[in-house]
C-alpha positions as CSV (number, residue, x, y, z in Angstrom):
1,X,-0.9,23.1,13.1
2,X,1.5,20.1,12.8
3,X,3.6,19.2,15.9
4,X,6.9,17.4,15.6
5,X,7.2,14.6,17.8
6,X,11.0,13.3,18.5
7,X,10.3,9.8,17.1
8,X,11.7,6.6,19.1
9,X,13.5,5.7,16.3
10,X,15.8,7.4,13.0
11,X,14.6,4.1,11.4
12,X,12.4,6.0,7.7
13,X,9.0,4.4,7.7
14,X,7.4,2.5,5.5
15,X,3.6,2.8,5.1
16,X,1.3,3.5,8.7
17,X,-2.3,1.8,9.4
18,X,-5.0,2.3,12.1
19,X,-5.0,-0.1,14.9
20,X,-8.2,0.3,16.2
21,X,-7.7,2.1,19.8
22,X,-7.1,5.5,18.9
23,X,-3.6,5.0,17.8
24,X,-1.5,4.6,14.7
25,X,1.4,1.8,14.0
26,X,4.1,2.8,11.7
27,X,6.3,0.0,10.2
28,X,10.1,1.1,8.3
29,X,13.5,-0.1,7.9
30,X,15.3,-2.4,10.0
31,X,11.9,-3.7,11.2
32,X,10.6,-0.6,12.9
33,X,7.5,-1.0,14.3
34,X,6.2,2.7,15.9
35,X,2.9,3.4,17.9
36,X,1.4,6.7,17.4
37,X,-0.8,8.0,19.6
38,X,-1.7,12.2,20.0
39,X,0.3,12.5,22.9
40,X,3.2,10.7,21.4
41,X,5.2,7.4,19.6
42,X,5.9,4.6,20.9
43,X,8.5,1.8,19.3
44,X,7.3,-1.8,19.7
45,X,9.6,-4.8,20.2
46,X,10.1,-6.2,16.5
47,X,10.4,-9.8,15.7
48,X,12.5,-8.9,12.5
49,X,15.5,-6.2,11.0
50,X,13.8,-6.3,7.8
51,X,12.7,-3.2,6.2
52,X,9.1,-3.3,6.6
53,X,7.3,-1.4,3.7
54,X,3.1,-2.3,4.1
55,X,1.1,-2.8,6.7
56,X,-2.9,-3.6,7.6
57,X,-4.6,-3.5,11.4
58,X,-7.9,-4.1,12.2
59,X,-9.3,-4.6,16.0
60,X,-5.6,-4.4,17.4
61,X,-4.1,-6.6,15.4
62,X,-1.8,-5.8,12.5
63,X,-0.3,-7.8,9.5
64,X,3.0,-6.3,7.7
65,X,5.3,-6.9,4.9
66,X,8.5,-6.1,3.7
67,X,12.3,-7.1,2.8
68,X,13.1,-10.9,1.6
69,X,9.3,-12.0,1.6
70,X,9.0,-11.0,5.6
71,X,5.4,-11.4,7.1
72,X,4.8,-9.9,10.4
73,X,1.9,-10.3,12.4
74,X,-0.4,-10.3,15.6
75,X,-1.0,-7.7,18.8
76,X,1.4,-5.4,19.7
77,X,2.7,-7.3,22.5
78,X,3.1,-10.2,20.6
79,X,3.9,-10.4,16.8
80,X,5.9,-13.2,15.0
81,X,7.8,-12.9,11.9
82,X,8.0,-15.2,9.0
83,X,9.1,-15.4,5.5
84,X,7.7,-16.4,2.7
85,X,10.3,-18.2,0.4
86,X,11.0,-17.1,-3.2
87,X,9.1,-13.7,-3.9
88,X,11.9,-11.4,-3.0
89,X,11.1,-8.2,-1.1
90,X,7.4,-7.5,-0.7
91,X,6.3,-3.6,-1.1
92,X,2.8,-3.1,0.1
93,X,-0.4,-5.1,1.4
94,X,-4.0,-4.0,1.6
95,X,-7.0,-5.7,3.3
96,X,-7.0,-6.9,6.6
97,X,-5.0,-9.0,8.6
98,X,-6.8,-12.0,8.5
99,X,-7.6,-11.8,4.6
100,X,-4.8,-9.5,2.5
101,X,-3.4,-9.2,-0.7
102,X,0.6,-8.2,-0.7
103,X,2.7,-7.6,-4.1
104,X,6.2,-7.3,-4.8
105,X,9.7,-7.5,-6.8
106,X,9.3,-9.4,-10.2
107,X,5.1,-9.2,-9.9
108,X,5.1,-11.3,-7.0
109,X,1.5,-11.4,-5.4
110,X,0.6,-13.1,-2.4
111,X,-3.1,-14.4,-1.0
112,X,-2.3,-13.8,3.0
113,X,-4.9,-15.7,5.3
114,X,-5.5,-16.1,9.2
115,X,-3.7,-19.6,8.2
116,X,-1.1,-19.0,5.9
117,X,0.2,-17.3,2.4
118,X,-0.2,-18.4,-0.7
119,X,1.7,-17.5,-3.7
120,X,-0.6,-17.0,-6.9
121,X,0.5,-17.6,-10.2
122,X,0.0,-14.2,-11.6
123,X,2.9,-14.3,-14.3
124,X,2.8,-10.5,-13.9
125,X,6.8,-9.7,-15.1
126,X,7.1,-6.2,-13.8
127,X,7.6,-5.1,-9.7
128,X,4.9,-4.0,-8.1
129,X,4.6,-1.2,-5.8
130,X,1.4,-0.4,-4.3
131,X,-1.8,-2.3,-3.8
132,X,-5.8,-1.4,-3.3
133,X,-8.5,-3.5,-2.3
134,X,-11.7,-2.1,-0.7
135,X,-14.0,-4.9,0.2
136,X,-13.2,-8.2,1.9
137,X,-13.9,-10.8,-1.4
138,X,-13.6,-8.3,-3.7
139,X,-11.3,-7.4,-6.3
140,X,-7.9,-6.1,-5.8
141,X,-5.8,-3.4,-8.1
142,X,-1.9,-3.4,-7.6
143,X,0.6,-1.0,-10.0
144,X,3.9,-0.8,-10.6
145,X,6.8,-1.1,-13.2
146,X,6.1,-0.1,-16.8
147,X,2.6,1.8,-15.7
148,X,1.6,-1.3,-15.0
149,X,-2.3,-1.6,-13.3
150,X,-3.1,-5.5,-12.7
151,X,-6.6,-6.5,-11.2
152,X,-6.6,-9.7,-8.9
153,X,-9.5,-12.0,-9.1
154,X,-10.7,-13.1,-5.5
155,X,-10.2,-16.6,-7.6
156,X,-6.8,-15.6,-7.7
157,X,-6.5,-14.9,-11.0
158,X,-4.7,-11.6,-12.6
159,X,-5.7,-9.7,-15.5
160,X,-3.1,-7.0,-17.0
161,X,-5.7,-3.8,-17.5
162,X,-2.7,-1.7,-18.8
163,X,1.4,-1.3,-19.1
164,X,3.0,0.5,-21.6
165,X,6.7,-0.4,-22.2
166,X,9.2,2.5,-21.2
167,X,6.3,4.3,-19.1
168,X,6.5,5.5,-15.7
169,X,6.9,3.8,-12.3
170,X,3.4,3.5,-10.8
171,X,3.3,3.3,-7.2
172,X,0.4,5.0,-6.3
173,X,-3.4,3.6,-6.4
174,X,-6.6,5.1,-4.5
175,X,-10.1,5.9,-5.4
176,X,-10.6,9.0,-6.6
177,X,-12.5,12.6,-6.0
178,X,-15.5,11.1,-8.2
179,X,-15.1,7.3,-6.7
180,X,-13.2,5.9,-9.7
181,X,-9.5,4.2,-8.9
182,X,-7.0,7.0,-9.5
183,X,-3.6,5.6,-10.0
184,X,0.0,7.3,-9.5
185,X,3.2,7.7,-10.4
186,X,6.7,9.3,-11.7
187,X,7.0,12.3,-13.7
188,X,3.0,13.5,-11.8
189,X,1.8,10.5,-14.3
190,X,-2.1,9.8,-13.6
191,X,-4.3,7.4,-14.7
192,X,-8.2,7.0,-13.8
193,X,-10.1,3.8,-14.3
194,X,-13.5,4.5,-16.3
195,X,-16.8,2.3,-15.9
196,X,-15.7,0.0,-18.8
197,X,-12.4,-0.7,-17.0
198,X,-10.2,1.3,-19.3
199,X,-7.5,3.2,-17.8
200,X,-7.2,6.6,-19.4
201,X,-4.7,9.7,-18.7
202,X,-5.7,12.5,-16.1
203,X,-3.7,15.6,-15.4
204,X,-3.3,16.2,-11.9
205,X,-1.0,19.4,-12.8
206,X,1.2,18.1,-10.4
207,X,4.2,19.9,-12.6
208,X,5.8,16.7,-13.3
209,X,6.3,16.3,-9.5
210,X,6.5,12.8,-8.7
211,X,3.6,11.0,-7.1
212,X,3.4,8.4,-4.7
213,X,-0.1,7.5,-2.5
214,X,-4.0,8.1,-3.1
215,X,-5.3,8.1,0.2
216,X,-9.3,9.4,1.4
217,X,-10.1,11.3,4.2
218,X,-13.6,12.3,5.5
219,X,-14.9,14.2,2.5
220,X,-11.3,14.7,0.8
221,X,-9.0,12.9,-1.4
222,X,-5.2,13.4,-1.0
223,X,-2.7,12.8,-3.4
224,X,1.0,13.1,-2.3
225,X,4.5,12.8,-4.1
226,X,7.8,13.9,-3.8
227,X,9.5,17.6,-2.4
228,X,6.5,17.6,0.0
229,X,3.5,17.8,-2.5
230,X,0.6,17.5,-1.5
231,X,-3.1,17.2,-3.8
232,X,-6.5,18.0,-2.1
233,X,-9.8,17.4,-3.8
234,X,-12.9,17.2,-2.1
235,X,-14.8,14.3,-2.5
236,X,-17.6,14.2,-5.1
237,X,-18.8,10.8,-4.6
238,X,-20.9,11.0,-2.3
239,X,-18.3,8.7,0.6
């Protein structure tokens, strides 16, 4: 069964990521940073009081984002915060810490390297909340405002693949039971991405329920939302 820890902080979390030696890290508001282990948690000293909403770690190092264009990175024992001028509050990164792609308020997207961030010009328009990329030089999917699903070029590029004015947030994008993207949103709105890139309507009979993550597990696929819901599927994909 589950087993409530008492957490180090009150501080709501964010997003959590693998580190690499058995444990978890957390990241939340007022720049929590947690470690979870299976015995326990763990805060880490934070370089910022930004809300920290995304975060990536690979081989004990970590790379977050949040609040005001905040960047966090390195080991636990020694991460350094920076900001990234002009693209507002950042709301989720995926890839790796040394090669990441991290989107925002007003469609911001950000290229995030071992030296550096650069901002592309993506002339997206609508927030975005959630971000997938799967394979280091591949590309990436982030959604958002308006049902919004944008696909990131590894050039840097951004194509619009859908939006519809007046639809539901989107802040959820994963790969699906059958291995196509799956992505999220208010109002249990879900869209899957077919082999011609089309993104057409699937019903998740969520019961309106709103949905937030897409995450795989071992042979399952998990979709989550609000009041506790929680989706399982079994993976058909062969992953």
């Amino acid at each position: 069964g589950l087993v409530l820890d008492r957490a180090p902080t009150e501080a709501g979390r964010g997003a959590v990521a693998r580190l690499g030696d058995g444990s978890l890290v957390a990241v939340g508001d007022g720049g929590a940073i947690v470690r979870l282990r299976f015995d326990g948690a763990e805060a880490m000293a934070s370089p910022t009081e930004n809300a920290l909403r995304g975060v990536v770690a690979r081989e004990g190092t970590l790379l977050a984002v949040g609040a005001d264009g905040t960047v966090v990175r390195g080991t636990p024992s020694s991460l350094v915060a920076t900001r990234i001028a002009d693209v507002g509050d950042l709301a989720a990164v995926a890839g790796e810490p040394s090669d990441a792609i991290a989107v925002g308020d007003g469609g911001a997207v950000v290229r995030l390297g071992a030296n550096g961030a650069r901002v592309l010009a993506c002339d997206v328009g609508w927030s975005l909340r959630g971000v997938v990329r799967e394979e280091a030089g591949g590309p990436a999917f982030a959604v958002g405002e308006a049902g919004a699903i944008v696909r990131i070029e590894p050039d840097g590029s951004c194509v619009t693949e859908h939006h519809a004015p007046g639809a539901p947030m989107l802040p959820g994008i994963g790969r699906g039971p059958d291995g196509h993207l799956l992505a999220v949103g208010d109002a249990g709105t879900a869209y899957r991405r077919g082999e011609d890139g089309a993104w057409t309507p699937l019903d998740l009979d969520a019961g309106g329920v709103s949905l937030r993550a897409v995450r795989s597990i071992d042979r399952y696929v998990f979709v989550v939302g609000a009041g506790g819901v929680v989706l399982r599927h079994i993976r058909v994909d062969g992953g």
